[in-house]
C-alpha positions in Angstrom: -144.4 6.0 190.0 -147.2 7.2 191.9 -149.3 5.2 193.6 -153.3 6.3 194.3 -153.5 3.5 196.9 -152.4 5.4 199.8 -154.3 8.6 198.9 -157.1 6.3 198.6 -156.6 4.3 202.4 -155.5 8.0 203.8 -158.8 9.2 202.9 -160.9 6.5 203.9 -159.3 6.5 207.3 -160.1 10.3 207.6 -163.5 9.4 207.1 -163.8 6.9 209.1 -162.4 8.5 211.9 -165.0 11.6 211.1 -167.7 9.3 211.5 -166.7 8.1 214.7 -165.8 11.4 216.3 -169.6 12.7 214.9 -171.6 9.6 217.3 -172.9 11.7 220.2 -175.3 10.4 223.3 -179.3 10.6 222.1 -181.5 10.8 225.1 -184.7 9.6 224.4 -187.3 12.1 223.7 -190.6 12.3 225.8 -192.0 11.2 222.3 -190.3 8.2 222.7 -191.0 7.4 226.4 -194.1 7.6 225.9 -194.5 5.1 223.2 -192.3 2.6 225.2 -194.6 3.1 228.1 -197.3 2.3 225.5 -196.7 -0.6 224.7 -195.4 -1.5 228.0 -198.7 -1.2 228.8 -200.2 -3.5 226.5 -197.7 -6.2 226.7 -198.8 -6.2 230.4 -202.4 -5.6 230.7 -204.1 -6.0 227.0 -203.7 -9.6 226.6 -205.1 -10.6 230.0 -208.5 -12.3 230.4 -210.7 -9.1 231.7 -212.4 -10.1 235.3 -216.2 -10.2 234.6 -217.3 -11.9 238.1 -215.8 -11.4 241.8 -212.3 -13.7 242.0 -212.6 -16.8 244.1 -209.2 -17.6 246.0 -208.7 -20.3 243.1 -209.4 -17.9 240.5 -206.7 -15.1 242.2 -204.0 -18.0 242.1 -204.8 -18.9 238.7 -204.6 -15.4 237.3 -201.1 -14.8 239.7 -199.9 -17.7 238.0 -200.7 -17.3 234.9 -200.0 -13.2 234.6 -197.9 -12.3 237.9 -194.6 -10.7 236.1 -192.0 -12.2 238.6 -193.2 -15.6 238.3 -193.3 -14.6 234.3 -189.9 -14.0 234.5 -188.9 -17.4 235.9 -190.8 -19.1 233.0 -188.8 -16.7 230.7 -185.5 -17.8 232.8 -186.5 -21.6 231.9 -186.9 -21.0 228.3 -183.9 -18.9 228.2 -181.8 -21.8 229.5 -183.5 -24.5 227.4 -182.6 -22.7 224.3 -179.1 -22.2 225.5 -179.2 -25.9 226.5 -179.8 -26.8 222.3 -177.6 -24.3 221.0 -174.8 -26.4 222.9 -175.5 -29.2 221.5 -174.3 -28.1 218.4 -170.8 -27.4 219.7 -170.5 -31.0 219.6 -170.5 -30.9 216.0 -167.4 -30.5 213.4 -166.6 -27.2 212.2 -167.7 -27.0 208.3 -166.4 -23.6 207.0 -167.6 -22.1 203.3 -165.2 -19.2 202.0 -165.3 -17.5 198.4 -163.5 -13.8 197.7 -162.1 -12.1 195.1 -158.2 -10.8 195.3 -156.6 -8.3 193.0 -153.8 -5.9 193.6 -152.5 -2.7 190.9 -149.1 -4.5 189.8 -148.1 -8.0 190.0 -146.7 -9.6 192.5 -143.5 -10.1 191.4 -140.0 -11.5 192.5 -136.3 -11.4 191.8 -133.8 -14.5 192.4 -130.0 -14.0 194.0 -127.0 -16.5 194.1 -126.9 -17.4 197.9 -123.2 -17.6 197.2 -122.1 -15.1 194.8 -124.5 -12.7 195.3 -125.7 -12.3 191.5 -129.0 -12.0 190.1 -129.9 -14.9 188.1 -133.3 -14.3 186.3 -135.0 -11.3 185.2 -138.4 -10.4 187.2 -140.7 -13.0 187.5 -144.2 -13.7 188.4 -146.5 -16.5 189.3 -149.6 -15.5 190.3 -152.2 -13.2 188.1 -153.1 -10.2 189.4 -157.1 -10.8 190.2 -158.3 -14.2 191.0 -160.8 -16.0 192.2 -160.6 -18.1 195.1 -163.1 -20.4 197.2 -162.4 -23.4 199.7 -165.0 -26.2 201.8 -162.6 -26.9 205.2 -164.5 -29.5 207.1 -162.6 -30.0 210.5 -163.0 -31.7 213.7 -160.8 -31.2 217.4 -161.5 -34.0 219.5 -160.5 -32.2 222.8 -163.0 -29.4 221.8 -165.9 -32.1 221.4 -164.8 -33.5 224.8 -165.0 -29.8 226.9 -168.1 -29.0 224.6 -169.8 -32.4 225.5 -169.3 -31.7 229.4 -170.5 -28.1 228.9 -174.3 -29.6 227.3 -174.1 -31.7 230.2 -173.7 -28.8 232.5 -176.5 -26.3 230.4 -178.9 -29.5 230.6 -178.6 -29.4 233.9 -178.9 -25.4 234.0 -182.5 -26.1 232.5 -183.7 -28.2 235.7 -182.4 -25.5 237.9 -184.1 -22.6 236.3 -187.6 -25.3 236.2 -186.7 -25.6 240.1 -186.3 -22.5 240.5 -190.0 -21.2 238.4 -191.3 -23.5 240.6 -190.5 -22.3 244.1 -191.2 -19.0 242.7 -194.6 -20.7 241.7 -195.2 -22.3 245.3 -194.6 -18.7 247.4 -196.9 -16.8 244.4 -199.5 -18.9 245.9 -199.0 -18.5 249.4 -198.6 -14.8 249.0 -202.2 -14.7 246.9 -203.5 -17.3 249.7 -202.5 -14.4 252.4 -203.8 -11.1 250.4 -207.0 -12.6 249.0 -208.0 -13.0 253.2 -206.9 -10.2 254.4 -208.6 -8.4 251.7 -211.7 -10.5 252.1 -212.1 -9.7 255.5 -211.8 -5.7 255.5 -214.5 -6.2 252.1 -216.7 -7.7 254.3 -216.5 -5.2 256.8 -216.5 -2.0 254.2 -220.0 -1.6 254.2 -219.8 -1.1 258.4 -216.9 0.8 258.5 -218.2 3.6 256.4 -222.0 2.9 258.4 -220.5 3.7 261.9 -217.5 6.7 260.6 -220.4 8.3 259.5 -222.1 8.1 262.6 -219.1 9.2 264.9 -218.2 11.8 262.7 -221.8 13.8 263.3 -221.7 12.9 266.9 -218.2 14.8 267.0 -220.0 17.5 264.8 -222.8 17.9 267.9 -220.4 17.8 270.4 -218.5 20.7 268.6 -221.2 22.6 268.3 -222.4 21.8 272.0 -218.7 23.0 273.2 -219.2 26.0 271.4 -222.4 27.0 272.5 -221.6 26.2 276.2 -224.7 23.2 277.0 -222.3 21.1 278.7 -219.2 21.2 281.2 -216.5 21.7 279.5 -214.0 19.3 280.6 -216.8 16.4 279.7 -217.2 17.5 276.4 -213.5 18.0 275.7 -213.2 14.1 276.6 -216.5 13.0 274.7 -214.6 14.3 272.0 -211.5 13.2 272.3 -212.9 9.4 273.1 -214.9 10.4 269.4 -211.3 11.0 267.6 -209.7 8.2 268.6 -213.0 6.1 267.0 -212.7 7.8 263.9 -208.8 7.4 263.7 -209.6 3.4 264.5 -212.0 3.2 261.4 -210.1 5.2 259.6 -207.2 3.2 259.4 -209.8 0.3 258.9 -210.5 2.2 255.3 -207.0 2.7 254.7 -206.0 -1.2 255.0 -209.1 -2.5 253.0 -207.1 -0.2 249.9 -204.2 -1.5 251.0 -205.3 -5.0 250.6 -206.8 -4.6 247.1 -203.5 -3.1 246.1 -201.3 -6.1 247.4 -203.7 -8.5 245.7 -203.8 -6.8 242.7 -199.9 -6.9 242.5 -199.4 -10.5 242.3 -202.2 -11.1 240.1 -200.5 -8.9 237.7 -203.7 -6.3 237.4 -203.4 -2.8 237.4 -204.0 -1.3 241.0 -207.2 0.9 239.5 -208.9 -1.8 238.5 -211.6 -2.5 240.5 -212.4 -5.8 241.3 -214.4 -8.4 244.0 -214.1 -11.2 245.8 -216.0 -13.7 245.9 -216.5 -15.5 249.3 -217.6 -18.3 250.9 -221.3 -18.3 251.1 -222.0 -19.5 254.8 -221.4 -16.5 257.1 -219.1 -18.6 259.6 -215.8 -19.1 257.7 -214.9 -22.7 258.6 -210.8 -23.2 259.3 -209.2 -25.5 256.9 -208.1 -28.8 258.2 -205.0 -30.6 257.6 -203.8 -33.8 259.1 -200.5 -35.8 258.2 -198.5 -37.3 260.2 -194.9 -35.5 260.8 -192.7 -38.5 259.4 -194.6 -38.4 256.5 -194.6 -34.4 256.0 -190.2 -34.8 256.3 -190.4 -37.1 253.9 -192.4 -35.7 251.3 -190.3 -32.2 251.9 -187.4 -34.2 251.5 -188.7 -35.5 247.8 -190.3 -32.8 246.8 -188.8 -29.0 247.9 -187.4 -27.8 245.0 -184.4 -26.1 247.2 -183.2 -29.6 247.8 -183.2 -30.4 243.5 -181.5 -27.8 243.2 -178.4 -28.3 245.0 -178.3 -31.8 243.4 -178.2 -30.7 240.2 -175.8 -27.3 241.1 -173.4 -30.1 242.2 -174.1 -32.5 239.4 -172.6 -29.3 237.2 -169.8 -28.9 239.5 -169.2 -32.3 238.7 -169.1 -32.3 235.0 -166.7 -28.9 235.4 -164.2 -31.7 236.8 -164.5 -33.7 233.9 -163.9 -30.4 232.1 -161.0 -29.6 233.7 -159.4 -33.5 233.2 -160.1 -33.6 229.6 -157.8 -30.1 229.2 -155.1 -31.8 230.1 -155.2 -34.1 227.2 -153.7 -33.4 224.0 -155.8 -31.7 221.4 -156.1 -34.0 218.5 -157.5 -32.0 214.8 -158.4 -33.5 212.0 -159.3 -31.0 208.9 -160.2 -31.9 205.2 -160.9 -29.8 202.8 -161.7 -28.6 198.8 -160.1 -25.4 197.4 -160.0 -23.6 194.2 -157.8 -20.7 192.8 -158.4 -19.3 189.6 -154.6 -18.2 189.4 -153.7 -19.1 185.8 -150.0 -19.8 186.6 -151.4 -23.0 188.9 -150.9 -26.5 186.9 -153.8 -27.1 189.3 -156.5 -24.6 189.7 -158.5 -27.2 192.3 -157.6 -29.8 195.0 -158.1 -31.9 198.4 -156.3 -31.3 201.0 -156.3 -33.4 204.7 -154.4 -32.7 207.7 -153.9 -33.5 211.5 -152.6 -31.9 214.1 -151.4 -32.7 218.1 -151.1 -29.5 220.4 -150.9 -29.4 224.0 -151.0 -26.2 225.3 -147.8 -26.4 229.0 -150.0 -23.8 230.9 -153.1 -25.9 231.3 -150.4 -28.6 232.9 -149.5 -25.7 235.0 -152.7 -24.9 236.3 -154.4 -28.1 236.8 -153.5 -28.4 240.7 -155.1 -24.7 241.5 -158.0 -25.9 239.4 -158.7 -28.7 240.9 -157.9 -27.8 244.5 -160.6 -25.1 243.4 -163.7 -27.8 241.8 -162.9 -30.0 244.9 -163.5 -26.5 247.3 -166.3 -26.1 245.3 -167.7 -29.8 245.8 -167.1 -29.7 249.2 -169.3 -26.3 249.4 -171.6 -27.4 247.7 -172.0 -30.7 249.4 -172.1 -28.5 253.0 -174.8 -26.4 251.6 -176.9 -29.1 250.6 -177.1 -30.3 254.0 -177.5 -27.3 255.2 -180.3 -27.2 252.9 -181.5 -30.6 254.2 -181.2 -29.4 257.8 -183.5 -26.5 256.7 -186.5 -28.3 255.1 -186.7 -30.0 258.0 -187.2 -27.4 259.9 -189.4 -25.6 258.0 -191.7 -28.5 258.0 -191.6 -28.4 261.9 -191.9 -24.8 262.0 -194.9 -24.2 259.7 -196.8 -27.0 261.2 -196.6 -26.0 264.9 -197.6 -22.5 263.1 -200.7 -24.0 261.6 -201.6 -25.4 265.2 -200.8 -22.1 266.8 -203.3 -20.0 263.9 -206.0 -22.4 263.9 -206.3 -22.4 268.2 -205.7 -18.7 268.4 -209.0 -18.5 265.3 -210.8 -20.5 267.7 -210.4 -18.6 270.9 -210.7 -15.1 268.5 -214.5 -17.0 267.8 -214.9 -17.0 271.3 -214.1 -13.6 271.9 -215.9 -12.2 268.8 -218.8 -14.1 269.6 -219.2 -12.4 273.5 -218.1 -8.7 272.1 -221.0 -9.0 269.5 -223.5 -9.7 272.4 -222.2 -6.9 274.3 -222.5 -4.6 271.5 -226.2 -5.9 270.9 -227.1 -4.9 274.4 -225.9 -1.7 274.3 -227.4 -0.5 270.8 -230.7 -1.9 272.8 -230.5 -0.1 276.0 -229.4 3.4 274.2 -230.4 6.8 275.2 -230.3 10.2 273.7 -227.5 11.3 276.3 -223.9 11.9 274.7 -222.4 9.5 277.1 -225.0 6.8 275.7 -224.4 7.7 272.3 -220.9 7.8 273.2 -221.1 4.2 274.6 -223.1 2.7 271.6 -220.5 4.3 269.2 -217.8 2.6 271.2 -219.4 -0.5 271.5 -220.1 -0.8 267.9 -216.9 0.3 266.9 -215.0 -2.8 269.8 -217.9 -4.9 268.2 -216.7 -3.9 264.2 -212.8 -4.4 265.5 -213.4 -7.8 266.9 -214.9 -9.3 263.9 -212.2 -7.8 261.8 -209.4 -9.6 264.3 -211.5 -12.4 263.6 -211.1 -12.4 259.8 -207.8 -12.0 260.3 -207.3 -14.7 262.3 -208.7 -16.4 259.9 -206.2 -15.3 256.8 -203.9 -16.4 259.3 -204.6 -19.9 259.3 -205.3 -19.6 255.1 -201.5 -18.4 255.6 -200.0 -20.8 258.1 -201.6 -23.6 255.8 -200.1 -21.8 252.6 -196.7 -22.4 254.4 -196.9 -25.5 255.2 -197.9 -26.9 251.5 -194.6 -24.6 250.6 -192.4 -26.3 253.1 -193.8 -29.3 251.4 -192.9 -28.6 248.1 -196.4 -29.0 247.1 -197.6 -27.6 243.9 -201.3 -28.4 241.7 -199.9 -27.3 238.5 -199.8 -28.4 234.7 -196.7 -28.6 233.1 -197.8 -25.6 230.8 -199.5 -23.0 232.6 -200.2 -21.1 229.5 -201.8 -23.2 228.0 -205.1 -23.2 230.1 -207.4 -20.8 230.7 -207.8 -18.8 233.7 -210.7 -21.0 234.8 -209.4 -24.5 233.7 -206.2 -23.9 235.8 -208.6 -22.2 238.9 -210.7 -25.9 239.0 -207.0 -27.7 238.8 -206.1 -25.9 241.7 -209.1 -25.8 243.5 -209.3 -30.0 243.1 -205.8 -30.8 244.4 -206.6 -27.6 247.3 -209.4 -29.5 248.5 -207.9 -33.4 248.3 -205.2 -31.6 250.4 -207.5 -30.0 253.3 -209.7 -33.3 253.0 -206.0 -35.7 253.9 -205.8 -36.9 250.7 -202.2 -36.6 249.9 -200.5 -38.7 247.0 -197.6 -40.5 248.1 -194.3 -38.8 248.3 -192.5 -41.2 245.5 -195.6 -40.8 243.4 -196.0 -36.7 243.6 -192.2 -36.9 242.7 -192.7 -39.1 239.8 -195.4 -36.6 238.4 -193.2 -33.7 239.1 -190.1 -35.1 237.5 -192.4 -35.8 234.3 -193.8 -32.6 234.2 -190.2 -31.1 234.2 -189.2 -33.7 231.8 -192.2 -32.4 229.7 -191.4 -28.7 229.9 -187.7 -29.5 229.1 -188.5 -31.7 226.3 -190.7 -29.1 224.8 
């Protein structure tokens, strides 16, 4: 008798495997690109509060914060690991399994019966089973050593969630003091833009005359060759001034997450002496807040709070698995006296090799322990130095701002004498261009003493571990979250620093917030 079943698998196999030889490499078209990089765009830029006014240094960290991509990424990494935090929980619960299918087959599926003894066939052909049916079944089971390594592993995932929220928020903390350091620098070289251009201008026509005066022999030529000289070196100075003003802008724009064409101000401070920031806490009190609050520190805890629970993994493995399974079935099968029933079971299985194993496992968690132990200290050891470090910095910025006041302040007065006693002569002009160019380069090295006090003060709130932000960043506005900063900024400069135990209470809550969200 002939048989179209294995015609029929022979073919389908052929065509299968014609399929599978036909799947080729696409690159993507230019068509494509281009419509990735589209909407790249707009996922980036489009939904972004436009920038009406000039930025404050509160509104820069607000917008960072709210639109930098990095730190985007981290509150992406927490979410991530919250959700994969819920989906364990339910790998604590019992397995309930639905099934329903149709079986048939082209002849029956039937049997002969032999003698064991003799040898001799004792009933015709048989059958006991149609040849389509129907069959469904509900299995509802439950393994209680799967529940235990599944409990330990939400545990361990929980705990994953207060990492990645540690982690978003050092990333958060050194956002800020990078903005803190860019929106200065930039500041300074904007003040100075307007100058810059003013006296380039000016040295690049007095090279222009004494070009022509070379070339038309007025003047020795071995004086004019230096006038000239002195001349480029100016005009390199100034520009390389122009060239780290867009420098600035383009750093700055970077961590606020804008695009670097965009053109934007700042807004500064409106008396023309920038006062240094003030900060005054006494060292004890600095180590201990670090000690509460650096989110380095939280971490390690909790990385060994999960090596912890793997422990507790590896113990319950060596336990017996215990199964428990229930469950309703149905067969359609005609020959069946009973075309539905219940049916329970247990089961106790223990599988040798995890017996085998468990010494190099645990010798392996307890390495682990101990490394992680070490490393937390080490940890330890380091906040305390940075604490020390970025303090003595802070001293070290804000007297070296106030002996660059010193100097600025005696440079400007002997620029002012010079631009009053010029002359018409080259070496004059040459001395008024020079003067007014040191006199330009002085107040720039005094801006930028000043951003380096704004950063020295940056690091030491980050060696701190101290962060003014809401629990939900996006859900404020770019100027709700600039006054929240610019409120707890201020307290800080002004001494008014909450308690360590109470700043860690409100930061534990906010986490508890986030992760209960």
């Amino acid at each position: 008798m002939n048989h179209p079943a294995p015609r029929f698998i022979a073919g389908l196999t052929g065509v299968a495997l014609l399929a599978g030889c036909a799947i080729m490499p696409e690159p993507i078209t230019q068509t494509e690109q281009q419509a990735s990089l589209n909407a790249d765009k707009q996922v980036i830029f489009a939904k972004q509060e436009p920038i009406v006014a000039p930025l404050t240094v509160y509104d820069a960290m607000a917008r960072a914060l709210k639109y930098n991509l990095n730190h985007r990424v981290k509150m992406m990494e927490h979410a991530v690991a919250d959700g994969q935090s819920d989906l364990a929980k339910f790998s604590l619960l019992p397995d309930l399994i639905a099934s329903a299918g149709y079986r048939g087959r082209d002849n029956y599926n039937a049997s002969n019966s032999r003698n064991a003894v003799t040898g001799a066939q004792q009933l015709q052909s048989s059958t006991s089973q149609d040849r389509s049916r129907k069959v469904y079944d509900f299995t509802f089971s439950w393994n209680v050593l799967d529940f235990g390594v599944s409990y330990f592993q939400a545990k361990q995932d929980a705990n994953r969630v207060l990492v990645a929220e540690e982690s978003r928020r050092k990333t958060a903390q050194l956002l800020m003091q990078d903005v803190r350091t860019a929106f200065w620098r930039m500041a300074g070289t904007q003040q100075l833009e307007g100058e810059i251009e003013k006296i380039l201008g000016g040295a690049r026509q007095a090279l222009k005359d004494a070009q022509n005066i070379e070339s038309e022999r007025l003047a020795a030529p071995l004086a004019i060759l230096q006038y000239q000289k002195d001349l480029l070196e100016i005009i390199r100075k100034l520009e390389e001034l122009s060239e780290t003003l867009r420098l600035a802008k383009t750093e700055l724009a970077s961590l606020l997450g804008v695009s670097p064409s965009q053109k934007f101000q700042l807004k500064l401070p409106e008396n023309s002496a920038l006062q240094a920031p003030e900060f005054s806490l006494a060292i004890d009190k600095m180590e201990e807040m670090a000690l509460q609050l650096r989110p380095e520190l939280r971490e390690e805890i909790y990385n060994n709070r999960i090596t912890t629970e793997e422990a507790h993994k590896a113990m319950v493995r060596l336990l017996p698995g215990i199964e428990f399974r229930t469950g309703y079935n149905f067969d359609s099968n005609s020959y069946l006296l009973n075309n539905n029933w219940l049916e329970l079971s247990g089961l106790i299985s223990q599988n040798l090799m995890e017996l085998v194993s468990a010494p190099a496992r645990f010798s392996q968690i307890d390495a682990q322990e101990k490394l992680g132990d070490t490393r937390r200290l080490s940890v330890y050891m380091a906040v305390l130095t940075q604490v020390h470090l970025s303090y003595q910095q802070f001293l070290v910025a804000e007297q070296q701002y106030k002996r660059t006041q010193e100097l600025d302040g005696i440079t400007q007065k002997i620029s002012t004498h010079i631009s009053n006693d010029a002359e018409n002569e080259a070496k004059t002009e040459l001395e008024r261009i020079r003067a007014t160019t040191n006199a330009l380069m002085s107040r720039l090295q005094l801006l930028e003493a000043y951003a380096s006090i704004q950063s020295s003060l940056g690091r030491v709130y980050v060696s701190l571990g101290l962060d003014p932000l809401p629990a939900f960043i996006e859900n404020y506005d770019i100027k709700t979250l600039a006054n929240s900063i610019e409120a707890v900024d201020k307290n800080w400069q002004a001494g008014r620093f909450p308690s360590a135990a109470k700043q860690a209470t409100e930061q534990l809550s906010a986490v508890d917030s986030s992760v209960a969200r």
